[in-house]
VEXDREN-2710 file (C-alpha; in Angstrom, 1 decimal):
% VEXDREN-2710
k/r/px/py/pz
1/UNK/0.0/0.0/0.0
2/UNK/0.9/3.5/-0.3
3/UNK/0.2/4.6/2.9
4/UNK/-1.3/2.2/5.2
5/UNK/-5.0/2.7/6.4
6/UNK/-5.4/2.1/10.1
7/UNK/-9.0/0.1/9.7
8/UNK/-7.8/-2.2/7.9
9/UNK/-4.9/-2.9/10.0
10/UNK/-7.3/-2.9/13.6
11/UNK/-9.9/-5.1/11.0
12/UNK/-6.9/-7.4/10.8
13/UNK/-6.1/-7.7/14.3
14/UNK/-10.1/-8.1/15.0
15/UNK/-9.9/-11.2/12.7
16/UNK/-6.4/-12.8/14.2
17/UNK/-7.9/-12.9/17.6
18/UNK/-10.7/-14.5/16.5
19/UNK/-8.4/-17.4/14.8
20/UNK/-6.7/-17.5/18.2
21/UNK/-10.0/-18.0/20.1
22/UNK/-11.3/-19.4/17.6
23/UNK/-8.6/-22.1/18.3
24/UNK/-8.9/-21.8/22.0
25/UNK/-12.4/-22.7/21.8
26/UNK/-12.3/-25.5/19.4
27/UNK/-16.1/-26.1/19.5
28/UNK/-19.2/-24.4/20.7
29/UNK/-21.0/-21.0/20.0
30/UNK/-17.5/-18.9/19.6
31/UNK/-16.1/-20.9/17.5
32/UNK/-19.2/-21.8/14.9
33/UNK/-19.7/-17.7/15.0
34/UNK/-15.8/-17.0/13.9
35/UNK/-15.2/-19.3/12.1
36/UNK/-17.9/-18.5/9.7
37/UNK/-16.2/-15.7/8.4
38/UNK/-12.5/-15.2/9.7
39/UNK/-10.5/-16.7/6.8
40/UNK/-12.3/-15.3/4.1
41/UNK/-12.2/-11.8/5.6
42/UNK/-8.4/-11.9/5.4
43/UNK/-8.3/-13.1/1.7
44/UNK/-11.2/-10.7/1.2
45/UNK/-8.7/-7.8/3.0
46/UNK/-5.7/-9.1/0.7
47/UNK/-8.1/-8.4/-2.5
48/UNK/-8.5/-4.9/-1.4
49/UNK/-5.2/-4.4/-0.9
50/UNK/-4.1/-5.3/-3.8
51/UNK/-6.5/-2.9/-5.3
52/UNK/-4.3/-0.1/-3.1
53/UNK/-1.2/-1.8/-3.9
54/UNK/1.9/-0.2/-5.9
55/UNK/2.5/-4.1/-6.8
56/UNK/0.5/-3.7/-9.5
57/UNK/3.2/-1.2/-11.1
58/UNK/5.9/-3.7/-10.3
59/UNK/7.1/-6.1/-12.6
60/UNK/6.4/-9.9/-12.4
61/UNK/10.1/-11.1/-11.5
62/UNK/10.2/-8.1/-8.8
63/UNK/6.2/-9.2/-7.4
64/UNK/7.4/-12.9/-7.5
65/UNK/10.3/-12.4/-5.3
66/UNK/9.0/-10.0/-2.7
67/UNK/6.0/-12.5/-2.0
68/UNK/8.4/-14.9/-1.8
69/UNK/10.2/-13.0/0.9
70/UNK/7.0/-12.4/2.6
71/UNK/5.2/-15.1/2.7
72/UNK/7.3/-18.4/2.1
73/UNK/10.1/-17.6/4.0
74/UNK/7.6/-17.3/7.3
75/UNK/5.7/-20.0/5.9
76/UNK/9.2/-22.2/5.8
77/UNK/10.1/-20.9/9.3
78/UNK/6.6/-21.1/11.3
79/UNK/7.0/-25.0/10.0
80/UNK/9.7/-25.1/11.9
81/UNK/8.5/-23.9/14.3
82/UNK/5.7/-26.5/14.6
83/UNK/8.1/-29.1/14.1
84/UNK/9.7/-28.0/17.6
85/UNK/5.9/-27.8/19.7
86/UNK/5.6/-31.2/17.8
87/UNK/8.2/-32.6/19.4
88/UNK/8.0/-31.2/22.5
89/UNK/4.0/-32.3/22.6
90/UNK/5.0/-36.0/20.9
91/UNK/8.7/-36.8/21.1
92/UNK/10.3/-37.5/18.1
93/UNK/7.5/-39.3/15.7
94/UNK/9.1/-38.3/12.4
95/UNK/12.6/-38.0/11.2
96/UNK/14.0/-35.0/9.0
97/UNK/12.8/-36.4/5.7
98/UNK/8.9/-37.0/7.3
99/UNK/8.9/-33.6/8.5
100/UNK/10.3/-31.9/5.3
101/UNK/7.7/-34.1/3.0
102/UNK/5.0/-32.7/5.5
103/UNK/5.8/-29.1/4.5
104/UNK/6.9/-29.7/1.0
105/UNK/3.4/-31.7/0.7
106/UNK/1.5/-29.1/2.5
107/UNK/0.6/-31.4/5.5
108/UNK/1.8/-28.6/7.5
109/UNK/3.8/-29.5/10.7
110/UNK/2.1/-26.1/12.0
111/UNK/-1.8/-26.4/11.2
112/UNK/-2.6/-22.5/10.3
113/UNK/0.5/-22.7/7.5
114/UNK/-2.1/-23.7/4.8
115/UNK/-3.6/-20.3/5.2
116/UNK/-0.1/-18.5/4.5
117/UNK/0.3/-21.0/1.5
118/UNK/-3.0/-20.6/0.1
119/UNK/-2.7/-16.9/0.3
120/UNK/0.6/-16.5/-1.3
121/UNK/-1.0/-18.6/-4.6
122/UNK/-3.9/-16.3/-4.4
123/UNK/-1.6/-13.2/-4.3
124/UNK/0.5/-14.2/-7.4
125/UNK/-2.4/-16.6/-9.3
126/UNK/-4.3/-13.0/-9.1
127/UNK/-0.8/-10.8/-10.1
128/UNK/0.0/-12.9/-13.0
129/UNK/-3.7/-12.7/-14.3
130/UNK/-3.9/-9.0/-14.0
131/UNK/-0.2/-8.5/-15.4
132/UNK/-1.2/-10.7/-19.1
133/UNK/-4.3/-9.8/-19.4
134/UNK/-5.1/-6.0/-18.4
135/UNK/-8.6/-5.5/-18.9
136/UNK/-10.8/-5.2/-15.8
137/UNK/-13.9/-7.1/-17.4
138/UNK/-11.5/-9.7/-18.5
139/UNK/-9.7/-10.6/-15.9
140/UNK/-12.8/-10.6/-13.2
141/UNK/-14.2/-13.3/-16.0
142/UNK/-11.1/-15.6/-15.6
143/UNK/-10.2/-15.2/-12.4
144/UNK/-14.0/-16.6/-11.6
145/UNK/-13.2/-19.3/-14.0
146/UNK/-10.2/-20.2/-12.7
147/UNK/-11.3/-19.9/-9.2
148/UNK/-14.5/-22.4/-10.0
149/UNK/-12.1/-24.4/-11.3
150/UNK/-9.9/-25.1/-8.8
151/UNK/-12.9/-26.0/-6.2
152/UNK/-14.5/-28.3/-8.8
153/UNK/-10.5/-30.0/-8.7
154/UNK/-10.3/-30.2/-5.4
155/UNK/-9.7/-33.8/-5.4
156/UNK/-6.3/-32.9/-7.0
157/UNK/-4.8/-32.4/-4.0
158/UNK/-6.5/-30.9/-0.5
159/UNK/-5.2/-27.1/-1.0
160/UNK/-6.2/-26.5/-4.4
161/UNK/-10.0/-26.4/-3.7
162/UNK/-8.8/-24.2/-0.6
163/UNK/-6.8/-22.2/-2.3
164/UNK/-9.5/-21.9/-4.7
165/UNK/-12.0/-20.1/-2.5
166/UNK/-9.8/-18.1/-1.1
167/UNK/-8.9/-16.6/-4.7
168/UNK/-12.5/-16.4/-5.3
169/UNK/-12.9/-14.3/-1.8
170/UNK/-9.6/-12.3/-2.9
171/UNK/-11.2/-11.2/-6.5
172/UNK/-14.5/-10.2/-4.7
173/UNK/-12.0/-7.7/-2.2
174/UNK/-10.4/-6.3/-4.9
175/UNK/-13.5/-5.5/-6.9
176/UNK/-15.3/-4.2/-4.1
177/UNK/-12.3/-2.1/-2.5
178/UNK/-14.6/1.0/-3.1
179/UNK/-17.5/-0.1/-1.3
180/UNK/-15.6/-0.8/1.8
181/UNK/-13.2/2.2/1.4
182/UNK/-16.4/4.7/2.2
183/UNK/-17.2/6.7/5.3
184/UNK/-18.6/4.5/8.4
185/UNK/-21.9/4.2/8.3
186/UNK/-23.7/2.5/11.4
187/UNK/-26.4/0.9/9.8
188/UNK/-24.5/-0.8/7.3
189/UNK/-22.2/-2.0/10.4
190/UNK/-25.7/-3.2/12.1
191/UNK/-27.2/-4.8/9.2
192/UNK/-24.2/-6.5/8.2
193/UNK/-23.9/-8.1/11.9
194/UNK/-27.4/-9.2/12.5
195/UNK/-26.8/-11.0/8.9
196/UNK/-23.8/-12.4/10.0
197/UNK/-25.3/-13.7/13.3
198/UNK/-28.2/-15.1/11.6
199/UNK/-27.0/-16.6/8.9
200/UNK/-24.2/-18.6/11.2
201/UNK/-27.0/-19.7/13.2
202/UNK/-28.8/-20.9/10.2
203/UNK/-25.6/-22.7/8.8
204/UNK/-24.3/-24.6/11.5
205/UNK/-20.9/-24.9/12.4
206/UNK/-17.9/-24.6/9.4
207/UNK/-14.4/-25.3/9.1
208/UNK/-13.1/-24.3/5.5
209/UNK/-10.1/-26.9/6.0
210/UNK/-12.0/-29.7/6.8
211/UNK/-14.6/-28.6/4.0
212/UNK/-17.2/-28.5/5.9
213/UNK/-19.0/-25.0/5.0
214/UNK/-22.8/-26.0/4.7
215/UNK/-25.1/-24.8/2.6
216/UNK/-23.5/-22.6/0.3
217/UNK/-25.2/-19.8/-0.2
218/UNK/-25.1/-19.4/3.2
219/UNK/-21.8/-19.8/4.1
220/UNK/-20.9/-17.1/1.2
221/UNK/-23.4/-14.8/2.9
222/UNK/-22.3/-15.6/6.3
223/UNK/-18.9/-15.2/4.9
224/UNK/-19.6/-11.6/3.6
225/UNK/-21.8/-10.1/6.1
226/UNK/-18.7/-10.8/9.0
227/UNK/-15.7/-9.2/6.2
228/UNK/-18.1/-6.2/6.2
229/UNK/-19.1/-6.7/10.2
230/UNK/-15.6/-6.3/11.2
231/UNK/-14.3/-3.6/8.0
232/UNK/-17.1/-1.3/9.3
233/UNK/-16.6/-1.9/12.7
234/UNK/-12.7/-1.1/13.2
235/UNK/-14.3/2.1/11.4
236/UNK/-15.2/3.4/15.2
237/UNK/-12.3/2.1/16.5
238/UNK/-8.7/3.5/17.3
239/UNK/-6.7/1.0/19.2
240/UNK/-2.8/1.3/19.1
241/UNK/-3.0/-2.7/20.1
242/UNK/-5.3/-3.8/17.7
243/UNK/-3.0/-2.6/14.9
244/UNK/-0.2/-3.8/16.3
245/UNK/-1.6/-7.2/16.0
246/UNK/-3.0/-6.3/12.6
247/UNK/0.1/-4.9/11.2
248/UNK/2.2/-8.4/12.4
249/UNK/-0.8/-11.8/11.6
250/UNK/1.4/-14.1/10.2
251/UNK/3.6/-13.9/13.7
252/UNK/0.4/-14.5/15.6
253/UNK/-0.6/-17.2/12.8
254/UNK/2.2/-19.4/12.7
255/UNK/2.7/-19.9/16.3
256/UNK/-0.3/-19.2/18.3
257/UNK/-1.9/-22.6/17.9
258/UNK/1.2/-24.1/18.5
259/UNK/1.5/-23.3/21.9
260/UNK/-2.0/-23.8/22.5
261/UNK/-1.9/-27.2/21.7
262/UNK/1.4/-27.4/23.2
263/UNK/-0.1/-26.4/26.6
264/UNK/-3.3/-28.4/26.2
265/UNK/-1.7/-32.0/26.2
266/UNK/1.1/-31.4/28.4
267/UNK/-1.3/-29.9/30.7
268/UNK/-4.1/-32.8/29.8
269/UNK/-6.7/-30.5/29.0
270/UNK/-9.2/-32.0/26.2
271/UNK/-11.3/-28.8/26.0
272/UNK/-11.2/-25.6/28.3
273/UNK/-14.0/-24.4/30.3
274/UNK/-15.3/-20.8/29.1
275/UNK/-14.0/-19.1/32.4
276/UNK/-10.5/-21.1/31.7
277/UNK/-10.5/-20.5/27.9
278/UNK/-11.0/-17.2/28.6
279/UNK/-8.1/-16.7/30.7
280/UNK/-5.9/-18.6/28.3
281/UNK/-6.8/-16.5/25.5
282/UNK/-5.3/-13.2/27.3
283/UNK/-2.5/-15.3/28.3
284/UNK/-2.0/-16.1/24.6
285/UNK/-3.0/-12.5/23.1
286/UNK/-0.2/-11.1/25.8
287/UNK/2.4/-14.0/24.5
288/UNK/2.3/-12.9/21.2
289/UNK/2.7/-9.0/21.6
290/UNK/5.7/-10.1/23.3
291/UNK/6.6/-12.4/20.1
292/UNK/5.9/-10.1/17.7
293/UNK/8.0/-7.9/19.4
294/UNK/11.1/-10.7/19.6
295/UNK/10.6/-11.4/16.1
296/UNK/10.9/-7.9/14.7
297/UNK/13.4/-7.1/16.5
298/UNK/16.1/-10.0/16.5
299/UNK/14.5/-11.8/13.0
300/UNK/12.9/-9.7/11.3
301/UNK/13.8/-11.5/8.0
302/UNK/12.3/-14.6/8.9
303/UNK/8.6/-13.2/9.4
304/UNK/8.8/-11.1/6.0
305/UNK/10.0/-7.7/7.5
306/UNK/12.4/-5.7/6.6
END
């Protein structure tokens, strides 16, 4: 972006919370409610950024490379990282070679990774189309094609259908980067929630990597109403936190649910009570601020900063 908007950044540290206690609370009303729309709000984000984006005056080699450096290089070294909470939750189960197929196959050795993947195909899938083909009309049409595509191949292999939707939910941000680029308007913010509710309700509980979203319709509904839910909401909000967290997901992404799990089986636990799950969500929210911080600081280079 050429200047960063601070809405999007507190809308992006709404939706990593709600991963992490979406992971905290791995079933139940909290969970069903975020997980209905939390991954497709951040592919929907990345769409409108690349709307915003000087990348699109960058050449292909230069775009290749930098998404490289920002998004596979954390997404090679938050695999190693889960390969370390593996092993301290497991023992050794694997040896080097099992580990390295898990990443190179996308097994992930660190669950959330697939996310970082699936968005860094999106990112370039979406940059290659808009660098051939030019025309606006032209390349919504293909992009929709080949984002169809991809779901109806999903038996391929497990991330193409995921990476699939989430291209579809990228192409959809950056067409609609105007509408949520507008003034904060309350009863779009109120609609869009009691749709978001509703429509959760209606649906039932999703999980986008298990494929399990539903009905359809619903689920893209759902889906929607939350992106704009949470975009209009950070609207009223000005929290130095919340961007903080916003500004630095993929830290909080590749090695929240790590230590989460980490804790749960050393500790025993199968599921946490609200009250507990509660407290270990602050506990994790206050870990990572203190990661993010370690991580910029000292390795900066290994979580795609400069």
């Amino acid at each position: 972006m050429k200047e960063r908007i601070e809405y999007f950044d507190i809308a992006k540290g709404i939706l990593i919370l709600c991963v992490v206690i979406g992971h905290v609370f791995d079933r139940g009303v909290i969970n069903q409610y975020v997980y209905s729309f939390h991954v497709p709000a951040f592919f929907i984000i990345s769409g409108i950024m690349q709307n915003y984006s000087t990348m699109k005056e960058k050449s292909l080699k230069h775009t290749f490379f930098r998404k490289i450096y920002t998004l596979i290089v954390p997404f090679l070294f938050f695999e190693f990282i889960g390969v370390i909470f593996d092993i301290i939750r497991h023992g050794v189960t694997l040896n080097i070679f099992g580990y390295t197929m898990n990443t190179l196959l996308l097994h992930c050795n660190n669950g959330p990774n697939w996310f970082i993947w699936a968005l860094f195909v999106s990112e370039m899938l979406f940059f290659l189309i808009y660098y051939l083909l030019k025309n606006k009309y032209i390349i919504w049409l293909v992009s929709v094609c080949i984002g169809v595509l991809m779901i109806t191949n999903n038996n391929l292999y497990s991330t193409v259908g995921l990476t699939g939707v989430g291209f579809l939910f990228l192409v959809f941000g950056y067409y609609s980067s105007k509408f949520f680029s507008q003034n904060r308007n309350i009863k779009v913010f109120v609609i869009s929630g009691v749709i978001s509710v509703v429509t959760c309700a209606l649906n039932g509980k999703v999980d986008l990597w298990a494929w399990k979203v539903g009905f359809i319709p619903l689920y893209i509904i759902s889906a929607l109403a939350g992106t704009v839910f949470v975009i209009e909401g950070s609207k009223f909000i000005h929290s130095k936190w919340l961007s903080y967290y916003g500004r630095n997901t993929l830290t909080v992404m590749g090695t929240h649910h790590a230590i989460n799990l980490t804790f749960k089986v050393r500790a025993g636990i199968e599921t946490y009570s609200f009250l507990f799950g509660m407290v270990v969500f602050v506990i994790l929210a206050l870990l990572e601020a203190g990661i993010i911080w370690i991580f910029n600081r000292y390795i900066p280079f290994l979580v795609g900063k400069k």
